[in-house]
N, CA, C and O atoms as a GROMACS GRO file, in nm:
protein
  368
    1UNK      N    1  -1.235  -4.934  -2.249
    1UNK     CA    2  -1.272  -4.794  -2.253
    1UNK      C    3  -1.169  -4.722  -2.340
    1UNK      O    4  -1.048  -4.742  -2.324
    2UNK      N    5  -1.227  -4.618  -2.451
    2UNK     CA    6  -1.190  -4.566  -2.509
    2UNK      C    7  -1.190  -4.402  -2.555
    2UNK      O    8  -1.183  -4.353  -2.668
    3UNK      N    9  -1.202  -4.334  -2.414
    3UNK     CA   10  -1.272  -4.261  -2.447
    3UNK      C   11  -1.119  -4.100  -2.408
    3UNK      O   12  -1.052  -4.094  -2.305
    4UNK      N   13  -1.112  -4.025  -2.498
    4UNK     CA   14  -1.048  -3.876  -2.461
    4UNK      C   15  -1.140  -3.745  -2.423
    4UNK      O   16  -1.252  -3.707  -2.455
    5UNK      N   17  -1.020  -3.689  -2.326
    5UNK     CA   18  -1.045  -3.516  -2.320
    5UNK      C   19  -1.107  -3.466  -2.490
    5UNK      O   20  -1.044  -3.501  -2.590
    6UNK      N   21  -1.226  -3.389  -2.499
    6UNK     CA   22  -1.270  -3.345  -2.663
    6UNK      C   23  -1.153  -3.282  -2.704
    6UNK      O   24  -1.083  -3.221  -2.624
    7UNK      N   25  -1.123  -3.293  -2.842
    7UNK     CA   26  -1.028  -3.175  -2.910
    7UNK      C   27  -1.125  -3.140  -2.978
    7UNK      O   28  -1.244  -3.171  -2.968
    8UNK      N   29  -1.038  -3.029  -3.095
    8UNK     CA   30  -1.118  -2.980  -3.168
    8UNK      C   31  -1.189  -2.997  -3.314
    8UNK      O   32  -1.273  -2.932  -3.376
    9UNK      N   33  -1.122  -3.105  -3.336
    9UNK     CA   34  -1.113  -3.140  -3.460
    9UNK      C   35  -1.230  -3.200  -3.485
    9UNK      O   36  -1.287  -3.224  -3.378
   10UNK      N   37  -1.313  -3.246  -3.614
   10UNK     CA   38  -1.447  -3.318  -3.625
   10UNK      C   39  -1.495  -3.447  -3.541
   10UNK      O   40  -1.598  -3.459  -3.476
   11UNK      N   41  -1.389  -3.540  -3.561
   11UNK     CA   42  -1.428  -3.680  -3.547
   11UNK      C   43  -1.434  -3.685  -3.369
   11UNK      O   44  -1.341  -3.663  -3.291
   12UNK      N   45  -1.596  -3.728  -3.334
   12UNK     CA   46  -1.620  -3.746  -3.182
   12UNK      C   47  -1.676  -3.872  -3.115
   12UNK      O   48  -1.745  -3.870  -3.013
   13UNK      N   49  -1.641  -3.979  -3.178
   13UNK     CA   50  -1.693  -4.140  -3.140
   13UNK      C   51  -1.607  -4.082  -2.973
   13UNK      O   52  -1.667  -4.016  -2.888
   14UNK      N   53  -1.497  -4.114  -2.964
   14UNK     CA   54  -1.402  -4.152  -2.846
   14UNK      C   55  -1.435  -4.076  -2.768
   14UNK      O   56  -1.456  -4.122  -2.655
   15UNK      N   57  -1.459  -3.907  -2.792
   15UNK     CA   58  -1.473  -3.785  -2.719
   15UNK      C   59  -1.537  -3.785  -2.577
   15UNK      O   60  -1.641  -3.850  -2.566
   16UNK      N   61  -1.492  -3.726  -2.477
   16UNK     CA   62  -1.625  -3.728  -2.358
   16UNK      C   63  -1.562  -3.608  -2.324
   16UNK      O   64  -1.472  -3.563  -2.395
   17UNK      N   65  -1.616  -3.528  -2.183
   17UNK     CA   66  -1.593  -3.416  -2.102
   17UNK      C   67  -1.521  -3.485  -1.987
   17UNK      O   68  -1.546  -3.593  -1.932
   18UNK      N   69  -1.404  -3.373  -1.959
   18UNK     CA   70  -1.339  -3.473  -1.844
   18UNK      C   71  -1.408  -3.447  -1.700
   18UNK      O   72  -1.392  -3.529  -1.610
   19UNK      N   73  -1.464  -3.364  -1.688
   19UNK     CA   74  -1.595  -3.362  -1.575
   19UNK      C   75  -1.701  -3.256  -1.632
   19UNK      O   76  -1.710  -3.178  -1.727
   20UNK      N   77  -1.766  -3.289  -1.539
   20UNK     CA   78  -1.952  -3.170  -1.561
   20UNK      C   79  -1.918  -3.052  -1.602
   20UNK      O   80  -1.989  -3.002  -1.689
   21UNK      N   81  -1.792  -2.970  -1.547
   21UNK     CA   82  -1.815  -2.842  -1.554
   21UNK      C   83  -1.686  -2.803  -1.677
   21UNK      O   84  -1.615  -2.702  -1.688
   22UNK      N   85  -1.694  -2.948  -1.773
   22UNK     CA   86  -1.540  -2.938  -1.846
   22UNK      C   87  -1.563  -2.774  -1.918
   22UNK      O   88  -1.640  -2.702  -1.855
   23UNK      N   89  -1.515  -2.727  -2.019
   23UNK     CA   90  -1.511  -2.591  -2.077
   23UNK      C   91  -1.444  -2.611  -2.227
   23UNK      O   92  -1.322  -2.616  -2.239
   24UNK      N   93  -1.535  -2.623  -2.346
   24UNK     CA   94  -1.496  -2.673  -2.482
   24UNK      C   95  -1.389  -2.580  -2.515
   24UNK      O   96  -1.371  -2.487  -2.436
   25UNK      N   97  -1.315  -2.590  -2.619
   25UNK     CA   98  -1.197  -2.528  -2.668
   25UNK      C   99  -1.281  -2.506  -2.798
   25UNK      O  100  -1.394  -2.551  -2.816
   26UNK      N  101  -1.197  -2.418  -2.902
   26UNK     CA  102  -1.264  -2.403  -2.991
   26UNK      C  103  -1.288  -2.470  -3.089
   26UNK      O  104  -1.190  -2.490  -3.161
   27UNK      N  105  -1.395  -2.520  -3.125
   27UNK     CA  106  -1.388  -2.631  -3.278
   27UNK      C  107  -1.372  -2.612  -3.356
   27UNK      O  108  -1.416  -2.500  -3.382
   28UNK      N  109  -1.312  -2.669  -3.458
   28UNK     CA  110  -1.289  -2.657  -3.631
   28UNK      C  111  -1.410  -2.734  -3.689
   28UNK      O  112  -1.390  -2.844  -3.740
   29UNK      N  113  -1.537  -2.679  -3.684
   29UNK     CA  114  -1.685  -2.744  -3.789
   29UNK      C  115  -1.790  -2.839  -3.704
   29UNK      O  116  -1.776  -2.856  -3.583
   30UNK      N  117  -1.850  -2.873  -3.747
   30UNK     CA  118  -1.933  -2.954  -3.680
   30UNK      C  119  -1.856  -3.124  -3.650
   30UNK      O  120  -1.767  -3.179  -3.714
   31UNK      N  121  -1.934  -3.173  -3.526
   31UNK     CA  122  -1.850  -3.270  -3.516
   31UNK      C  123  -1.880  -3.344  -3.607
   31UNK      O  124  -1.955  -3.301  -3.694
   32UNK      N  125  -1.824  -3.493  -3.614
   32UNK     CA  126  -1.883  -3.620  -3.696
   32UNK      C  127  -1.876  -3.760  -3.611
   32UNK      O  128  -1.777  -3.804  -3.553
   33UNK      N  129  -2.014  -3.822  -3.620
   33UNK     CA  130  -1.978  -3.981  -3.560
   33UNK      C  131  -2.006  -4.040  -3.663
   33UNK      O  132  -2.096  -4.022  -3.745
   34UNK      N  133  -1.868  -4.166  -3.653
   34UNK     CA  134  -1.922  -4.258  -3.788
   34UNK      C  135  -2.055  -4.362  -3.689
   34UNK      O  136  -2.068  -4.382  -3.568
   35UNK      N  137  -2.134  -4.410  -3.810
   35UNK     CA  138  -2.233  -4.499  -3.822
   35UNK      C  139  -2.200  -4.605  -3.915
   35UNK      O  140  -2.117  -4.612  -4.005
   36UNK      N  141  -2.312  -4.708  -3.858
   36UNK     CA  142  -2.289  -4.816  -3.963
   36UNK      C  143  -2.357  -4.748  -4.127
   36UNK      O  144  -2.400  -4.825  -4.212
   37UNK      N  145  -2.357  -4.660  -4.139
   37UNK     CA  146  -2.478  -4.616  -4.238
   37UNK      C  147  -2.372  -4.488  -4.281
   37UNK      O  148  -2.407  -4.385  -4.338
   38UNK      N  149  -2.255  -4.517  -4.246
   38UNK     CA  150  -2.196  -4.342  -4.235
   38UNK      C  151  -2.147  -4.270  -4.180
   38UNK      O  152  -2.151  -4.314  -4.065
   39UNK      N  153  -2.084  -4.157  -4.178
   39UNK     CA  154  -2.083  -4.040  -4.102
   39UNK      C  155  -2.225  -3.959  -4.080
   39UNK      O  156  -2.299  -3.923  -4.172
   40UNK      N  157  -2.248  -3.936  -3.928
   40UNK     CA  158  -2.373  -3.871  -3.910
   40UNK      C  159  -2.336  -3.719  -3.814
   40UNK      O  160  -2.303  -3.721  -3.695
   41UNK      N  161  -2.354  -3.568  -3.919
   41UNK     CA  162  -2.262  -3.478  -3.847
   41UNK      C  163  -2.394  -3.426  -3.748
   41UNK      O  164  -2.514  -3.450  -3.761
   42UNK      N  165  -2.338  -3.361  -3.666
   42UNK     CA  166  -2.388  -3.283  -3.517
   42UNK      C  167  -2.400  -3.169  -3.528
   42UNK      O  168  -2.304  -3.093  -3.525
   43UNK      N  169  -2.532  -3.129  -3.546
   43UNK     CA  170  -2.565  -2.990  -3.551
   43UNK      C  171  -2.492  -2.898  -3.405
   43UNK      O  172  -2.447  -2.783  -3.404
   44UNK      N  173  -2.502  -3.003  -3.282
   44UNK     CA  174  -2.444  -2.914  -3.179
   44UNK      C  175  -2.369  -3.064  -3.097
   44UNK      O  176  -2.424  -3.152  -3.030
   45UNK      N  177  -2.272  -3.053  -3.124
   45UNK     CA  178  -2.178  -3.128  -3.066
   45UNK      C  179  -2.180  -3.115  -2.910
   45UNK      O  180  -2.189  -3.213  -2.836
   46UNK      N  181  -2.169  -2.963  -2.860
   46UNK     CA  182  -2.182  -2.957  -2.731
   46UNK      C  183  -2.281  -3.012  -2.629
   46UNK      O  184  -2.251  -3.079  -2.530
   47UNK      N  185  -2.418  -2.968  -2.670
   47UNK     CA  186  -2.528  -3.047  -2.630
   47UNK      C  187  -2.496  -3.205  -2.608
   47UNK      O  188  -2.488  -3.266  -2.501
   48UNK      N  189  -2.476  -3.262  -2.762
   48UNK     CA  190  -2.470  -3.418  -2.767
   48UNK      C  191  -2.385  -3.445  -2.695
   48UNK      O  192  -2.406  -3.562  -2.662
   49UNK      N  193  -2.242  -3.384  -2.617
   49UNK     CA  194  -2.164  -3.419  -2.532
   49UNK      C  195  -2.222  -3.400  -2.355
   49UNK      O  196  -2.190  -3.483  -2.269
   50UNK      N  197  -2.285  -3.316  -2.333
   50UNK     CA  198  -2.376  -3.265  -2.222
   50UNK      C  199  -2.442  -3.425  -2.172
   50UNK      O  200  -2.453  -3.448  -2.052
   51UNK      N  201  -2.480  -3.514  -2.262
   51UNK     CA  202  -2.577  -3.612  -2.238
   51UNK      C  203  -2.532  -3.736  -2.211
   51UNK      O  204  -2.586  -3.822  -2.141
   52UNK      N  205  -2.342  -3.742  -2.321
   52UNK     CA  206  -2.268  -3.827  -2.233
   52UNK      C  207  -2.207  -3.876  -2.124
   52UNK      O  208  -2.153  -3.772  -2.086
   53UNK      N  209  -2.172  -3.968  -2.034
   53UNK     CA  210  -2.103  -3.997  -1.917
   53UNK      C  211  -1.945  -3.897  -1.925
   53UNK      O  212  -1.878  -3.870  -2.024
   54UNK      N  213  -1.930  -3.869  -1.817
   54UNK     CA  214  -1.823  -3.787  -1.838
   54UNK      C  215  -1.699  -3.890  -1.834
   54UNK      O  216  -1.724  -4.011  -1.834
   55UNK      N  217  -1.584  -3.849  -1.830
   55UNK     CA  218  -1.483  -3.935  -1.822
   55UNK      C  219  -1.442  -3.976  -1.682
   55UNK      O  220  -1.382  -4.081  -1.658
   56UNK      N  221  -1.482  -3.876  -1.579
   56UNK     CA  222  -1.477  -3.869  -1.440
   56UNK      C  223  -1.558  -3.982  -1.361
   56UNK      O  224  -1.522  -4.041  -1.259
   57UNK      N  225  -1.693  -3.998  -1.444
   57UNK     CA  226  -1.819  -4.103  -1.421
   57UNK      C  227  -1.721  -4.227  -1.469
   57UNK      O  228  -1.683  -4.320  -1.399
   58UNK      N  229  -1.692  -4.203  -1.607
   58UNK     CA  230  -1.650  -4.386  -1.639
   58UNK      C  231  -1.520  -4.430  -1.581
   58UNK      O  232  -1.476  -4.542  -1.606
   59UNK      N  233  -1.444  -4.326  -1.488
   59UNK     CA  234  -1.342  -4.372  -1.415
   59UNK      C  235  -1.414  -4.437  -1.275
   59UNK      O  236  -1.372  -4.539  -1.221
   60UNK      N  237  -1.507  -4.375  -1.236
   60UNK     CA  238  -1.496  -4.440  -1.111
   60UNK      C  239  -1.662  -4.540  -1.107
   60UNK      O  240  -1.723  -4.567  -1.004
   61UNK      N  241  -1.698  -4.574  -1.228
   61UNK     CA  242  -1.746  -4.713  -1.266
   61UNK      C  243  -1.652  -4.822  -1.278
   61UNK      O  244  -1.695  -4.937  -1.287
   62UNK      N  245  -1.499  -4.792  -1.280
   62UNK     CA  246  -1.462  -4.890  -1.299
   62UNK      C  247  -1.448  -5.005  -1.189
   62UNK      O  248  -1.465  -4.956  -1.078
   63UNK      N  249  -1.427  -5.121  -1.184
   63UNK     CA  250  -1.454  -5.245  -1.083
   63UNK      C  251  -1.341  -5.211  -1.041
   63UNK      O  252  -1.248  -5.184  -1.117
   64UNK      N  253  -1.335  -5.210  -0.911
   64UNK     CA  254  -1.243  -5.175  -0.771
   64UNK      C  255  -1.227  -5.310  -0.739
   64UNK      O  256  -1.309  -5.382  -0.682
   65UNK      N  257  -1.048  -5.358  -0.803
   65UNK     CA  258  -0.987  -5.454  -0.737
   65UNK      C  259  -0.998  -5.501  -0.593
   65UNK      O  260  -1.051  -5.440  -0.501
   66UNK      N  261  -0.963  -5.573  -0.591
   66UNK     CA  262  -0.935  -5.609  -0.417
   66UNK      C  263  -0.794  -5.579  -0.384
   66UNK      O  264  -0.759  -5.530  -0.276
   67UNK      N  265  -0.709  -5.614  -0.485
   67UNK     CA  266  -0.582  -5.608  -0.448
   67UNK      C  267  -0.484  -5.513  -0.586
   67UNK      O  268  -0.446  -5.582  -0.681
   68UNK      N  269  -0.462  -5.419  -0.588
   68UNK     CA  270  -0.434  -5.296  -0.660
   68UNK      C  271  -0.318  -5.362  -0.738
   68UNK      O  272  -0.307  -5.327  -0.856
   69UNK      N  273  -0.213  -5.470  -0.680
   69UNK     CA  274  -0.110  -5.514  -0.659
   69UNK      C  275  -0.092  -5.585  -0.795
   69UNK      O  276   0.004  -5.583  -0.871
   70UNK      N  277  -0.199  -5.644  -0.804
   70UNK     CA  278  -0.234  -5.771  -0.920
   70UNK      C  279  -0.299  -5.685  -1.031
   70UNK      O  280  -0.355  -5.729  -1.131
   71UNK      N  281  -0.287  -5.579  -1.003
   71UNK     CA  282  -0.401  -5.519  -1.146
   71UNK      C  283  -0.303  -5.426  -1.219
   71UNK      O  284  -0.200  -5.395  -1.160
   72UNK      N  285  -0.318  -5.396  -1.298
   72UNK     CA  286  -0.259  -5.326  -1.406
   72UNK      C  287  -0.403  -5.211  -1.499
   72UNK      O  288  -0.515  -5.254  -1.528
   73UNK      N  289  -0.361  -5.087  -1.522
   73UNK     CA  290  -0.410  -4.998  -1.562
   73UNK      C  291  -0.373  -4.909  -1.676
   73UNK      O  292  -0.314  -4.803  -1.655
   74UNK      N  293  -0.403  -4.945  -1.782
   74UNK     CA  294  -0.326  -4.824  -1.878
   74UNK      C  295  -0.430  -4.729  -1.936
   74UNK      O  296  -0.532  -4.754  -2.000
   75UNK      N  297  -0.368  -4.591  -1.887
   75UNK     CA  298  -0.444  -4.456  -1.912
   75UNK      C  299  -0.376  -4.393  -1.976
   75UNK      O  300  -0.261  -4.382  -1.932
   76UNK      N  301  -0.398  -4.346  -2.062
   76UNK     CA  302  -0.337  -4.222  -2.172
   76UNK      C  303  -0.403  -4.133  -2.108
   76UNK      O  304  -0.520  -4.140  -2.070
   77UNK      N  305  -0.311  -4.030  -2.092
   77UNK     CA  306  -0.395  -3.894  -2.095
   77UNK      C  307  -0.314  -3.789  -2.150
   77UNK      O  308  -0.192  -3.789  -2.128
   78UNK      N  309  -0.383  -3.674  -2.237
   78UNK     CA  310  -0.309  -3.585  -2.334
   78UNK      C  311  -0.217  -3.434  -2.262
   78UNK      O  312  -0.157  -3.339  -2.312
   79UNK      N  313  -0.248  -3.481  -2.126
   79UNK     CA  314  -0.176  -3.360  -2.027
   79UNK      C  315  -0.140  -3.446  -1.903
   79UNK      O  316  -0.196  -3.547  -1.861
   80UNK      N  317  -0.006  -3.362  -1.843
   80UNK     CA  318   0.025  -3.431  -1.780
   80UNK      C  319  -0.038  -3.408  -1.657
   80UNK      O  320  -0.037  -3.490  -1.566
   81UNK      N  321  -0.084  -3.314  -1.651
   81UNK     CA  322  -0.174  -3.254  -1.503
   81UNK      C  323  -0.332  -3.267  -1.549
   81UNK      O  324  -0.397  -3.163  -1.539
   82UNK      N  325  -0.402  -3.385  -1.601
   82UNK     CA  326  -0.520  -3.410  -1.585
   82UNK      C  327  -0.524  -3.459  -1.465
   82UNK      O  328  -0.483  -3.570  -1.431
   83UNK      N  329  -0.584  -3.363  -1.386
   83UNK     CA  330  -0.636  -3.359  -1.301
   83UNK      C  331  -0.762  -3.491  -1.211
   83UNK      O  332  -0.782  -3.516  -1.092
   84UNK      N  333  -0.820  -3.544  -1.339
   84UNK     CA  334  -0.957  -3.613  -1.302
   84UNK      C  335  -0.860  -3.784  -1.306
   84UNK      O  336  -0.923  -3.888  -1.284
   85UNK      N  337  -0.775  -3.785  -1.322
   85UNK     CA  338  -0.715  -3.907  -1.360
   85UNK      C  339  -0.616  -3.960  -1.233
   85UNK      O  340  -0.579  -4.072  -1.195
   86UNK      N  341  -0.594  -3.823  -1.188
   86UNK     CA  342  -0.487  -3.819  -1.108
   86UNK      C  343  -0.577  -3.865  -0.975
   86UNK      O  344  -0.555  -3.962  -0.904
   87UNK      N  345  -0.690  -3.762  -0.962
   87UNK     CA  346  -0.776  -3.817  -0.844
   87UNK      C  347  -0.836  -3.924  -0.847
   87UNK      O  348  -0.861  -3.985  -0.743
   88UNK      N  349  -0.882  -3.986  -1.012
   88UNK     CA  350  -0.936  -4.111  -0.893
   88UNK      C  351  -0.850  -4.225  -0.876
   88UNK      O  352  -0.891  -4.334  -0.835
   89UNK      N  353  -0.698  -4.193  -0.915
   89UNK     CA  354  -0.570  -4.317  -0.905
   89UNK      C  355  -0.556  -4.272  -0.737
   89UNK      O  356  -0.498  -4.347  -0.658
   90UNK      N  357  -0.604  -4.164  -0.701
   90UNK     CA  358  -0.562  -4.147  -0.499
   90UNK      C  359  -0.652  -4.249  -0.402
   90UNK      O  360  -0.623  -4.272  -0.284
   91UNK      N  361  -0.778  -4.311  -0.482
   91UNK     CA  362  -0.873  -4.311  -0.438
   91UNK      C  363  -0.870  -4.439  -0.364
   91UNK      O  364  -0.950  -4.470  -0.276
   92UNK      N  365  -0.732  -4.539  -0.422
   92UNK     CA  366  -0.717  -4.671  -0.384
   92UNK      C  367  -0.638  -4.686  -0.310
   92UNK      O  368  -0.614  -4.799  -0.267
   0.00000   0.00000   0.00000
């Protein structure tokens, strides 16, 4: 998994919302996803993000060890008080 909090900048392959009710910051242009064919830009980035899994969803899809002990986890996150990251590391 590869996925960040949106910034603002064009490029949105990685991008998700860190939950349902995330709140966009302001963008610099329309987004862009590359394709095998290209860059393909987004008339409304916001929408097309609306339809993705949030980051909150693909955290707690993830397969729940048995033993926390033996597993290893590496999360970037671009604040230190993300919030959605923090809760579902309580959850185990």
């Amino acid at each position: 998994m590869n996925w960040v909090v949106d910034y603002p900048f064009r490029f949105k392959d990685r991008c998700r919302m860190d939950t349902d009710d995330h709140i966009f910051q302001e963008q610099f242009g329309k987004g862009l996803l590359s394709t095998p064919d290209g860059w393909q830009e987004l008339d409304d980035w916001f929408a097309c993000a609306k339809m993705l899994p949030t980051i909150e969803e693909e955290l707690y899809r993830l397969v729940r060890p048995k033993d926390m002990a033996k597993n290893i986890y590496v999360i970037h996150t671009p604040r230190i008080d993300a919030v959605t990251v923090r809760k579902w590391g309580e959850t185990f």
